[in-house]
ROVEX-294165 format. One line per field, with one value per residue: y, z, x of N, C-alpha, C in turn; residue number from 1. Coordinates in steps of 0.001 Angstrom, whole numbers. Layout:
residues N
nv	c(Y|...) .
nw	c(Z|...) .
nu	c(X|...) .
cav	c(Y|...) .
caw	c(Z|...) .
cau	c(X|...) .
cv	c(Y|...) .
cw	c(Z|...) .
cu	c(X|...) .
k	c(NUM|...) .
***
This chain:
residues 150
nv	c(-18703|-18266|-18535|-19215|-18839|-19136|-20683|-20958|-22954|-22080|-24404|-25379|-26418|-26826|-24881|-22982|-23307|-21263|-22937|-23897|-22276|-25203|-25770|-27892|-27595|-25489|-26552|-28102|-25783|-24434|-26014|-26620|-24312|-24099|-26243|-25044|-23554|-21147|-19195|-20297|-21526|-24216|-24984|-25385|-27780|-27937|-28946|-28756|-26660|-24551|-23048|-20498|-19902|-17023|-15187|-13374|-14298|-15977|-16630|-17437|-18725|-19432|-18013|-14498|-10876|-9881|-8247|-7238|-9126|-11340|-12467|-13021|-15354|-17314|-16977|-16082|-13318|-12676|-12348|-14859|-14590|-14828|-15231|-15275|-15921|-15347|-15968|-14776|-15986|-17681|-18412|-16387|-17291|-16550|-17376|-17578|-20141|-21483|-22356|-24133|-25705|-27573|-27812|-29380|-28291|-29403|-29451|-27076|-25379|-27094|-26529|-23506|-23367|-24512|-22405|-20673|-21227|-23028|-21903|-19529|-17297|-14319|-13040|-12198|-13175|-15779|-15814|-16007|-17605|-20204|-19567|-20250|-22770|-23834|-23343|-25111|-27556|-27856|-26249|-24872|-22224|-19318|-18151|-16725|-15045|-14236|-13610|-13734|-12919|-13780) .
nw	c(-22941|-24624|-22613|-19534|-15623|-12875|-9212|-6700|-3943|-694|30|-2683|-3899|-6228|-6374|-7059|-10657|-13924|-16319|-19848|-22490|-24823|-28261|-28342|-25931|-26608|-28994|-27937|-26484|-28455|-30164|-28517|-28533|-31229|-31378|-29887|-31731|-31912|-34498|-34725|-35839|-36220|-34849|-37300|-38519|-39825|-40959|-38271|-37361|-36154|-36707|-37007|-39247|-39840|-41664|-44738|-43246|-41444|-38300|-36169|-33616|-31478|-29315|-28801|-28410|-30303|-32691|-32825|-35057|-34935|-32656|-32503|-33826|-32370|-31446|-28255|-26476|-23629|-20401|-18778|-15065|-12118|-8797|-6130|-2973|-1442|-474|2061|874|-1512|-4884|-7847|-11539|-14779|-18124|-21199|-23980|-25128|-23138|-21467|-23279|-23171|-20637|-17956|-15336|-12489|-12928|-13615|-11218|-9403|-10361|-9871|-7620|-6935|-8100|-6668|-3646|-3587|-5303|-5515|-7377|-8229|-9515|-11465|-12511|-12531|-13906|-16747|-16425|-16870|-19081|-21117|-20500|-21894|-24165|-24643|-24568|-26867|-27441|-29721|-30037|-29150|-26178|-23355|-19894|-16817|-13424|-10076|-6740|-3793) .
nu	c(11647|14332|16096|17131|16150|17535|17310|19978|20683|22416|23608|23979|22405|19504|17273|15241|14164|13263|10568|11370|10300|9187|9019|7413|5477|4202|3130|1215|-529|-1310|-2430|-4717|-6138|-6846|-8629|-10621|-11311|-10149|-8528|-5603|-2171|-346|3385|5575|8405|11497|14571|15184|14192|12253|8899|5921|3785|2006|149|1959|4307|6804|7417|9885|9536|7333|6548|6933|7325|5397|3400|-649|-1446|-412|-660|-3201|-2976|-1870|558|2630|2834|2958|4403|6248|5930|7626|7731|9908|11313|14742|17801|20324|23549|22530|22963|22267|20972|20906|20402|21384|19788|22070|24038|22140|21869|23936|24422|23044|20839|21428|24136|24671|24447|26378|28374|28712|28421|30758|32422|32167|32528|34891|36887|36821|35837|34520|31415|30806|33362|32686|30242|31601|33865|31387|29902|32524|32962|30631|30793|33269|32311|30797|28709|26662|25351|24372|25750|25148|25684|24299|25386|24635|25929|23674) .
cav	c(-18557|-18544|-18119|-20073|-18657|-20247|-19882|-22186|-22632|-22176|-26040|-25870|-27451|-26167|-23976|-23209|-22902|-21120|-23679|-23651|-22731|-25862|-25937|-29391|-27520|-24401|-27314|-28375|-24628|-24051|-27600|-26606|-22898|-24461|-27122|-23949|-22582|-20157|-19444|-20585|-22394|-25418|-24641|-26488|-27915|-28370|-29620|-28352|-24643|-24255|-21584|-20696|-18918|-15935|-14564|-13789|-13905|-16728|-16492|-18385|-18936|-19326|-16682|-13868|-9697|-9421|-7653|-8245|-10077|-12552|-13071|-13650|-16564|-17911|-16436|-15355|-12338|-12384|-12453|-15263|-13739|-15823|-14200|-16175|-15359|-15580|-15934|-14859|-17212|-18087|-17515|-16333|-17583|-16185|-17574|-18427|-21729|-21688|-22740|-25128|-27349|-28665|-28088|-29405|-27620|-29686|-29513|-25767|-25134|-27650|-26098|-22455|-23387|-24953|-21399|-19406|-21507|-23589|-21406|-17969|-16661|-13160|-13889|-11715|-14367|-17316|-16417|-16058|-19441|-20968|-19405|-20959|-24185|-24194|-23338|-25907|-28439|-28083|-25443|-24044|-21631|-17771|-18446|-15329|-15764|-13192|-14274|-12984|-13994|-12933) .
caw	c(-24287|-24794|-21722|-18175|-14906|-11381|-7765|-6033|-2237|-467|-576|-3985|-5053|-7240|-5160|-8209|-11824|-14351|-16971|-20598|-23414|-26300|-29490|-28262|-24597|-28002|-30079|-27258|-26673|-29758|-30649|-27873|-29470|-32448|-30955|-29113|-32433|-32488|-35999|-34572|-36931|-35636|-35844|-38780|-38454|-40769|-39850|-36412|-37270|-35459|-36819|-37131|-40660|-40031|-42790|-45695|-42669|-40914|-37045|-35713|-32081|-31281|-28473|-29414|-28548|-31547|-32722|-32384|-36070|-34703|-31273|-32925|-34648|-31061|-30867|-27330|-25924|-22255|-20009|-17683|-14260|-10958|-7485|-5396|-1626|-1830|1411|1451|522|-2549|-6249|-8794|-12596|-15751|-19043|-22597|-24261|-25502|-22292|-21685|-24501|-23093|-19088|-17008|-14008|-11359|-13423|-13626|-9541|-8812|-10979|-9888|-5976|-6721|-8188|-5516|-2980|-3499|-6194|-4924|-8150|-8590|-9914|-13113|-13515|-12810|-15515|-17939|-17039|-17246|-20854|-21470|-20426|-22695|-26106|-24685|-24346|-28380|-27713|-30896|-30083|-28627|-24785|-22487|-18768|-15723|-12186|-9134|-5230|-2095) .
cau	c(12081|15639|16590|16388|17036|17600|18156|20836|20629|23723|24258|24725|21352|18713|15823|14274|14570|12167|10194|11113|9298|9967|8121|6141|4920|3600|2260|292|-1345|-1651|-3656|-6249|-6192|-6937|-9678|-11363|-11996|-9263|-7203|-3955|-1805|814|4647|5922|9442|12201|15856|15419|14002|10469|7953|4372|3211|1136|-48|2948|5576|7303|7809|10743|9241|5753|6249|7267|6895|4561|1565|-2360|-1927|708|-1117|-4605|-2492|-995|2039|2246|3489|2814|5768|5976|6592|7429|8401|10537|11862|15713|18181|21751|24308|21932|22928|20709|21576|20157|21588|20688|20213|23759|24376|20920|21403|25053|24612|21501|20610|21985|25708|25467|24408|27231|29643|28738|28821|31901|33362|31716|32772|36189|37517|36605|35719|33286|29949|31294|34219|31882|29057|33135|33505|30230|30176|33164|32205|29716|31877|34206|31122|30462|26940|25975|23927|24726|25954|25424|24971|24234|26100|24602|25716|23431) .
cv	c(-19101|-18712|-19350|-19427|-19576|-19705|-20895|-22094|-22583|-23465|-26316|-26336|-26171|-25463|-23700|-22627|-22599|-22522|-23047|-23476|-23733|-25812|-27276|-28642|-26214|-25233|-27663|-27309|-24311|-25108|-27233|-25224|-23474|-25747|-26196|-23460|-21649|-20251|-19488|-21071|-23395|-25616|-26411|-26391|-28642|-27962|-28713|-26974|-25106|-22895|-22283|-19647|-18212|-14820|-14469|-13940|-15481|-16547|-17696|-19072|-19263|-18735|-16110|-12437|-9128|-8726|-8288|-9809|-11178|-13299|-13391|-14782|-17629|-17745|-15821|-14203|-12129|-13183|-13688|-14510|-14597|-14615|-15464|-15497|-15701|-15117|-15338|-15683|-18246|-17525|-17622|-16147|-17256|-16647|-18291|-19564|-22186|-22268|-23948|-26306|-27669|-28592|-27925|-28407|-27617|-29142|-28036|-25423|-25335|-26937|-24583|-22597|-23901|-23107|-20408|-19919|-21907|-22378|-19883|-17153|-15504|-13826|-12951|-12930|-15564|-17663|-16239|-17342|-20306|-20802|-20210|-22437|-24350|-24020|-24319|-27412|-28539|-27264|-24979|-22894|-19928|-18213|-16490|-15644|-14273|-14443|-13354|-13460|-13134|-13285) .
cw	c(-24452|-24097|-20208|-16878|-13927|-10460|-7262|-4703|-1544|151|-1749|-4378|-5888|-6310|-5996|-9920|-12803|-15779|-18261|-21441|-24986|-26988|-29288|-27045|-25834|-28445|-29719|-27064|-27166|-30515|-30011|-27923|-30638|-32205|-30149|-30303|-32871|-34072|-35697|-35869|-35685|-35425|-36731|-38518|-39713|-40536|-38669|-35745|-37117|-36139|-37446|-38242|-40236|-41195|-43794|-44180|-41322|-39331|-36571|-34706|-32306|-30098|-28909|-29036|-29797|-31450|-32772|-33691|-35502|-33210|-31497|-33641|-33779|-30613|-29310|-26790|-24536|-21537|-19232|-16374|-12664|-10213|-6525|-3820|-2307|-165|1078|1536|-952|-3892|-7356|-10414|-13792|-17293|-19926|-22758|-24748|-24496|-21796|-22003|-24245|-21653|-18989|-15963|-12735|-11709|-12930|-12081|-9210|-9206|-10335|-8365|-5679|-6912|-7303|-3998|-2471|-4158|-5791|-6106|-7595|-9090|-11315|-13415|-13570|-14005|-16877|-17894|-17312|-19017|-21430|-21051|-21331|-23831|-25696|-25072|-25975|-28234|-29032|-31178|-29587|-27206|-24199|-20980|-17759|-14253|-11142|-7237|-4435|-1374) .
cu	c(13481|16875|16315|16699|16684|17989|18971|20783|21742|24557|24248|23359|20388|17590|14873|14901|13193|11630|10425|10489|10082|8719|7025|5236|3974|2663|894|-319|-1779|-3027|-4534|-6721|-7594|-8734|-10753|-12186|-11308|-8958|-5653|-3391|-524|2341|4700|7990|10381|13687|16330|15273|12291|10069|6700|4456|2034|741|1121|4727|5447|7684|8922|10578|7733|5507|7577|7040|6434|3640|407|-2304|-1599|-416|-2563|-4043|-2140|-111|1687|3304|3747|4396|5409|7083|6004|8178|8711|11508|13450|16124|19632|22551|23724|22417|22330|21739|20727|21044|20557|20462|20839|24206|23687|21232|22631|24642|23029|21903|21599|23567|25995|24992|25491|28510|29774|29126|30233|33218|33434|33060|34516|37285|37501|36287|34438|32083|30407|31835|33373|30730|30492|32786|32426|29891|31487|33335|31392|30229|32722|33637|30457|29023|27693|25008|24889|25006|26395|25063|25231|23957|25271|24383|25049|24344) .
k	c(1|2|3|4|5|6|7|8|9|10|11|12|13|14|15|16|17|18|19|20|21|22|23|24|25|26|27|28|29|30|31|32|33|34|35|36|37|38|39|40|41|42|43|44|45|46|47|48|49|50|51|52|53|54|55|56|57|58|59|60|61|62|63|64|65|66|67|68|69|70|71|72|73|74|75|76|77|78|79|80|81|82|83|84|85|86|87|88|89|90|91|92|93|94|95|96|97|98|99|100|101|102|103|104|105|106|107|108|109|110|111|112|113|114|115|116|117|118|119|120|121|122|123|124|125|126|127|128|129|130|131|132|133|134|135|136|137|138|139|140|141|142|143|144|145|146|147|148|149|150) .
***
């Protein structure tokens, strides 16, 4: 959803990161919803606001913690839920798409192994700065992030 997290390996690279949900990876679910037979509907976009019309009410997402009406429409509710081994010296990154939509992946690993590592920062001060990296970086969006070193 709104969110991405990640694991970094304690070389700094990426180990894994979870898959977003965008309104085109929806459109596509939703189209073979909709080609099944379902009563989905399509989101409908307008300057850069995604939603699906369910009955008199507008959804902003096309997943969503909704009710049966919304999820007989396509909205989905189900969590996605991955399990991943983790080692110590690995750090695990959870953070909005305030943060996303200015830093890729690799940037924010490199940047975080850099605070862990060179800089000695906490994993508190490092998700500070990584948020502030990202208001400095022109995001637009809400930036929240959760730091955590094995």
């Amino acid at each position: 959803g709104d969110s991405r997290s990640m694991i970094i390996s304690p070389s700094g690279d990426v180990h894994f990161a979870t898959q977003d949900h965008t309104p085109q990876d929806d459109i596509a679910r939703l189209q073979k919803g909709i080609d099944d037979g379902l009563d989905y509907a399509l989101p409908q976009c307008n300057l850069s606001r995604w939603w699906v019309t369910v009955g008199e009410y507008e959804y902003g997402v096309s997943r969503s913690l909704e009710g049966p009406l919304a999820t007989s429409k396509g909205i989905v509710s189900d969590a996605d839920v991955v399990t991943r081994a983790v080692l110590p010296g690995m750090i695990v990154v959870a953070a909005t798409d305030g943060l996303w939509n200015v830093m890729d992946s690799v940037e924010v690993a490199r940047d975080l192994h850099k605070l862990r590592h060179e800089m000695k920062q906490s994993a508190r001060d490092a998700a500070h700065t990584l948020s502030s990296m990202a208001l400095q970086k022109g995001s637009d969006d809400n930036v929240s992030a959760v730091v955590v070193y094995l």
